[in-house]
C-alpha positions in Angstrom: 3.2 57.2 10.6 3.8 55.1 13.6 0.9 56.6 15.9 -2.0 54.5 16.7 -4.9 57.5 17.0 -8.3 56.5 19.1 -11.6 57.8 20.1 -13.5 55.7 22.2 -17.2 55.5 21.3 -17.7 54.1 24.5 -16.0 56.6 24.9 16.0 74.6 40.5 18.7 72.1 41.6 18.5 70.3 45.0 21.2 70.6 47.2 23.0 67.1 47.8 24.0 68.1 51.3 20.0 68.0 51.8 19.0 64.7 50.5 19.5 61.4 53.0 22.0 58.7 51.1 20.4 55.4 50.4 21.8 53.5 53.6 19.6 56.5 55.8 16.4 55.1 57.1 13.2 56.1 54.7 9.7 55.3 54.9 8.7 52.1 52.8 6.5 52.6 50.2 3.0 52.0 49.9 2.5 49.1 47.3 -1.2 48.6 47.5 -2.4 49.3 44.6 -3.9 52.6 43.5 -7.7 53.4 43.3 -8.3 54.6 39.8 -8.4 58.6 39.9 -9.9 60.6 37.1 -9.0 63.8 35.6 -8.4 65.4 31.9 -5.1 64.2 30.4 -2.9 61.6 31.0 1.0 61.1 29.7 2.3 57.9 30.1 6.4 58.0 29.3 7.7 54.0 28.8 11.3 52.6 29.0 13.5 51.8 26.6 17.0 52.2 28.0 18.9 55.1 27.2 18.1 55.6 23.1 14.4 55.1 24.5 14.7 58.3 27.2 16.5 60.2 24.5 13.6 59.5 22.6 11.2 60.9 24.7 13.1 63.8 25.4 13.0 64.6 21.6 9.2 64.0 20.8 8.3 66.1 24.0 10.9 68.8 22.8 9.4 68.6 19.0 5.8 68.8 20.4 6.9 71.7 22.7 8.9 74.0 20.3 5.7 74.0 17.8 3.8 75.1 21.0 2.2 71.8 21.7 3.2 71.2 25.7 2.4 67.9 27.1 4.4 68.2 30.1 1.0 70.3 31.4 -0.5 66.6 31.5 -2.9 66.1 34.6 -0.7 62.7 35.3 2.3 62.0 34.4 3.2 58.0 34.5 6.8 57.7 34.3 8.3 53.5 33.9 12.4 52.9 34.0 13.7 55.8 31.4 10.4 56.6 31.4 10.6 57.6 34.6 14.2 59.7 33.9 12.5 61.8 31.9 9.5 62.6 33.6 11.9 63.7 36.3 14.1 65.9 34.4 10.5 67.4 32.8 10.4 68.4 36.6 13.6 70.3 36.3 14.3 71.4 32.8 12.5 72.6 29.9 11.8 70.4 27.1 14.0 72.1 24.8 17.0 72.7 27.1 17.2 68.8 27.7 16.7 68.1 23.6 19.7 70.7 23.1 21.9 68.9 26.0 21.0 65.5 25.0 22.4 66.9 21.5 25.4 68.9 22.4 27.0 65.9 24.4 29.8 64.6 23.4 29.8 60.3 23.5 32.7 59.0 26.1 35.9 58.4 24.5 36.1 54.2 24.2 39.2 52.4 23.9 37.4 49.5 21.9 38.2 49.2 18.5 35.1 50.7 16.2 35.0 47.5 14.8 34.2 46.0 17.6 31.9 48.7 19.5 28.3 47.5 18.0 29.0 43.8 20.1 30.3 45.7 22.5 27.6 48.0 23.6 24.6 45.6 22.3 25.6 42.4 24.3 24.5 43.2 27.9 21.0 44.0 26.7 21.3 40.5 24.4 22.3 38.9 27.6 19.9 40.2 29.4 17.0 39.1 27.2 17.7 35.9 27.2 17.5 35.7 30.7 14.3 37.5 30.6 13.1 34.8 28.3 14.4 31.8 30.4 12.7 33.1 33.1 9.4 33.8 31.3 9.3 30.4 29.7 9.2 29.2 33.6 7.0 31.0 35.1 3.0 30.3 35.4 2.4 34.2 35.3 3.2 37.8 35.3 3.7 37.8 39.4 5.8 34.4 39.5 8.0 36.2 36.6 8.1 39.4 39.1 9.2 36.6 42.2 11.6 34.7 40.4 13.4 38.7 38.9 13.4 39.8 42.4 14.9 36.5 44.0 17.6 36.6 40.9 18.5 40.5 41.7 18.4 39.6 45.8 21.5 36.8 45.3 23.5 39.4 43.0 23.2 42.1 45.7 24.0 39.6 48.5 27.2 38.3 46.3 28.1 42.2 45.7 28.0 43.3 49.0 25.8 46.6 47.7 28.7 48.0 46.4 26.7 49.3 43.5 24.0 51.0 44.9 25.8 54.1 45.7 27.3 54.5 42.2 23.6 54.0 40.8 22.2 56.8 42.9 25.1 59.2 41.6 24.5 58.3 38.2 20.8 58.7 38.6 21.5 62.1 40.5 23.6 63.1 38.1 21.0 62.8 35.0 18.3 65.2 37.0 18.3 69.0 36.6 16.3 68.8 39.7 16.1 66.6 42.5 12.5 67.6 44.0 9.0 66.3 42.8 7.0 68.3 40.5 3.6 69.7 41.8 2.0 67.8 38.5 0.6 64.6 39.9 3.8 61.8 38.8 3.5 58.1 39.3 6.9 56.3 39.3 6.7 52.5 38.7 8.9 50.1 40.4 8.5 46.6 41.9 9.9 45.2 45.2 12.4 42.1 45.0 11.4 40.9 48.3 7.8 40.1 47.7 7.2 40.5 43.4 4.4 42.9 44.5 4.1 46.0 42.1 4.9 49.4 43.7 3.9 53.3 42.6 5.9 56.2 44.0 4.6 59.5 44.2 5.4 62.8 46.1 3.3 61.3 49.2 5.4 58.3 49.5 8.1 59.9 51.9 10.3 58.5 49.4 13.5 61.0 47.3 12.7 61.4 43.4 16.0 60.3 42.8 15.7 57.2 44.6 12.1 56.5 43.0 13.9 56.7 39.7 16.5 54.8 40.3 14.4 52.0 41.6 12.6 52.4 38.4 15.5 52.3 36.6 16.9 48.8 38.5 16.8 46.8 35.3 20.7 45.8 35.1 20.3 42.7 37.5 21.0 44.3 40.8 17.8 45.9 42.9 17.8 49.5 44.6 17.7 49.5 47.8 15.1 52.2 49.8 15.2 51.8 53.8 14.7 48.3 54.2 13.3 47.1 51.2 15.0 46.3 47.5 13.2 47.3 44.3 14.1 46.6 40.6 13.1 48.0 37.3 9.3 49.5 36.8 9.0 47.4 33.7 8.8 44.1 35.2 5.6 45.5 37.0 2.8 45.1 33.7 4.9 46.3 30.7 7.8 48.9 29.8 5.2 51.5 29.7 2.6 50.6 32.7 -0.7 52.1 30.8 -3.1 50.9 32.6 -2.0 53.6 35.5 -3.9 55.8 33.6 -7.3 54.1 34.3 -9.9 57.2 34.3 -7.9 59.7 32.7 -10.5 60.9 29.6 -7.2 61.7 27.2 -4.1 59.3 27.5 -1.0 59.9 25.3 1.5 57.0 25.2 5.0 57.3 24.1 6.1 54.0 24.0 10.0 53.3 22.7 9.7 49.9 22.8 6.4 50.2 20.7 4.4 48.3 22.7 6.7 44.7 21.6 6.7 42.3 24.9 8.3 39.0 25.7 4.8 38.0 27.9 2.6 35.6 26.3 -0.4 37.1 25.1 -2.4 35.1 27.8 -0.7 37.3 30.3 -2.9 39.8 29.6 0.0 42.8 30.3 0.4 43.9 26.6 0.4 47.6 26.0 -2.4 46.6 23.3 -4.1 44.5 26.1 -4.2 47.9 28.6 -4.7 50.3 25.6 -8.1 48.2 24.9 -9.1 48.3 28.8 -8.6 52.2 28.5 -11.1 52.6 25.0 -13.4 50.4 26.2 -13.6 52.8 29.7 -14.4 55.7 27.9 -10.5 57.2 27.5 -9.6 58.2 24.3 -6.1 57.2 23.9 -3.0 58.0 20.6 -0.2 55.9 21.1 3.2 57.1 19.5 6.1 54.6 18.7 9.0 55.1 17.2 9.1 55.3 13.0 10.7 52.7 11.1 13.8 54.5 9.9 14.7 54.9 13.9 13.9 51.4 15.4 17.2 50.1 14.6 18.5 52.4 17.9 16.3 51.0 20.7 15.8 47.4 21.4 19.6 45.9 21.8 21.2 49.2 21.1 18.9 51.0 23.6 21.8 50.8 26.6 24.5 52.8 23.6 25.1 55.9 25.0 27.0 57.5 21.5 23.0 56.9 20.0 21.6 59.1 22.2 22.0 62.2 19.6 20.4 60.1 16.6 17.6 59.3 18.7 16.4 62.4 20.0 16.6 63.8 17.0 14.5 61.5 15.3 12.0 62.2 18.2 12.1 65.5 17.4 11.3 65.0 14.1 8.3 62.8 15.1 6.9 65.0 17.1 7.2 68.0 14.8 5.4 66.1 12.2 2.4 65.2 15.3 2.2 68.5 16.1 -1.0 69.1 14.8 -3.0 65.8 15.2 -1.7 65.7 19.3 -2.6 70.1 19.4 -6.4 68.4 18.8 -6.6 65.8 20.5 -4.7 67.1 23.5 -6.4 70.3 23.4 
């Protein structure tokens, strides 16, 4: 079972007529970084592209049907589909977006079947690549956060921002609900001007659909809010940004990507790496990652939409078969 258990011995739709487009002027957000807060429970919800959120959706949904609801979590942290999810949580119930992420029916493709798995898998490939060129050069996690904003900066200029309003439809789109929730929710992001990390929440003057789909800015281009340009929420630490949680006494991680990262260790931004910082602060933390009979659907098929189904469903089944080990420890 592919859940890493711990106790620590140190132990209602928006309206879009309402909601400002992206080219309307909106506060910046704050990006100094967080005092650590505490409280009870703590859920942190990772990326992992499209399987990944369809993931989530279906652990959540499996947890929630056998009367195990961790959407009630204290803090929420939400990173890239992480952050889709926590957002629809806002606006749907678990088990209404399990059943849609079911029920839909894949795009029809004119691409021979043959030829589909390339098809869909290559962006990601590509993109990994260039993750790992850009790794290899830099001296650390911030330089690699500079040198992925500067990269997303000269695609947007050579674009003319002609994608930004597509990507906020497409985000809107994907949300039952377009208002924050009353839970405490962290968004992750980072802004492509400066490298610095940035957290949205429902004080930062900023639209939840624009705080995910800065989170969600992983495709090369960044988002823009007001002035400033953001890109994805996994550049910031990791794809699932656990150390967020600092002070929380219970942290449940549901990590698609299972933790894997292309830092060097030495980076000190492995999920492993934050997870330790947690236990050894007193936080008892259970980290859940995909089973091996389900990996093959996130990594470079995570951005296949016709996956979505399978992947959710073997969420489901995972966290059907957690129920009663996350009913303890979540209590």
């Amino acid at each position: 079972m592919n859940t890493t258990p711990s106790s620590s011995r140190h132990s209602q739709t928006g309206a879009a007529s309402n909601h400002p487009t992206p080219d309307q002027d909106q506060p910046q957000a704050d990006a100094t970084p967080r005092e650590p807060t505490t409280g009870e429970r703590a859920l942190v919800l990772g990326g992992g592209g499209s399987t990944g959120n369809a993931w989530l959706i279906g652990v959540i949904a499996g947890l929630f049907d056998a009367g195990v609801d961790i959407t009630t979590a204290d803090l929420t942290i939400g990173t890239s589909a992480g952050s889709t999810a926590a957002a629809q949580l806002a606006g749907a119930t678990p088990a209404e977006l399990f059943a849609a992420v079911v029920a839909a029916v894949p795009q029809q493709r004119t691409t021979p079947e043959a030829n589909r798995a390339s098809t869909a898998t290559r962006p990601v490939t590509d993109h990994l690549e260039r993750m790992r060129e850009i790794i290899a050069a830099a001296s650390d996690v911030a330089d690699m956060r500079r040198r992925m904003g500067a990269i997303a900066l000269e695609l947007d200029a050579a674009s003319g921002g002609s994608w930004q309003e597509r990507w906020r439809t497409t985000v809107a789109a994907r949300l039952p609900g377009w208002h924050w929730p009353q839970r405490r929710l962290l968004i992750t992001a980072v802004d492509a001007h400066s490298g610095e990390p940035v957290v949205f929440d429902r004080d930062s003057g900023v639209d939840l659909v624009d705080a995910v789909a800065a989170s969600c800015a992983g495709g090369g281009f960044p988002y823009s809010i007001g002035s400033r340009r953001y890109i994805d929420g996994g550049y910031r630490s990791n794809s699932d940004n656990a150390d967020l949680a600092a002070g929380y006494r219970r942290v449940l991680v549901l990590s698609p990507l299972s933790g894997r990262s292309l830092h060097p260790l030495a980076w000190g931004t492995h999920l492993a790496t934050q997870v330790d910082e947690l236990r050894a602060s007193g936080s008892r933390v259970i980290t859940v990652f995909p089973d091996g009979d389900s990996e093959h659907l996130f990594g470079a098929n995570a951005m296949n939409p016709e996956l979505r189904p399978l992947a959710a469903q073997a969420g489901y089944g995972q966290g059907a078969a957690l129920v009663e080990q996350i009913r303890q420890f979540w209590g």
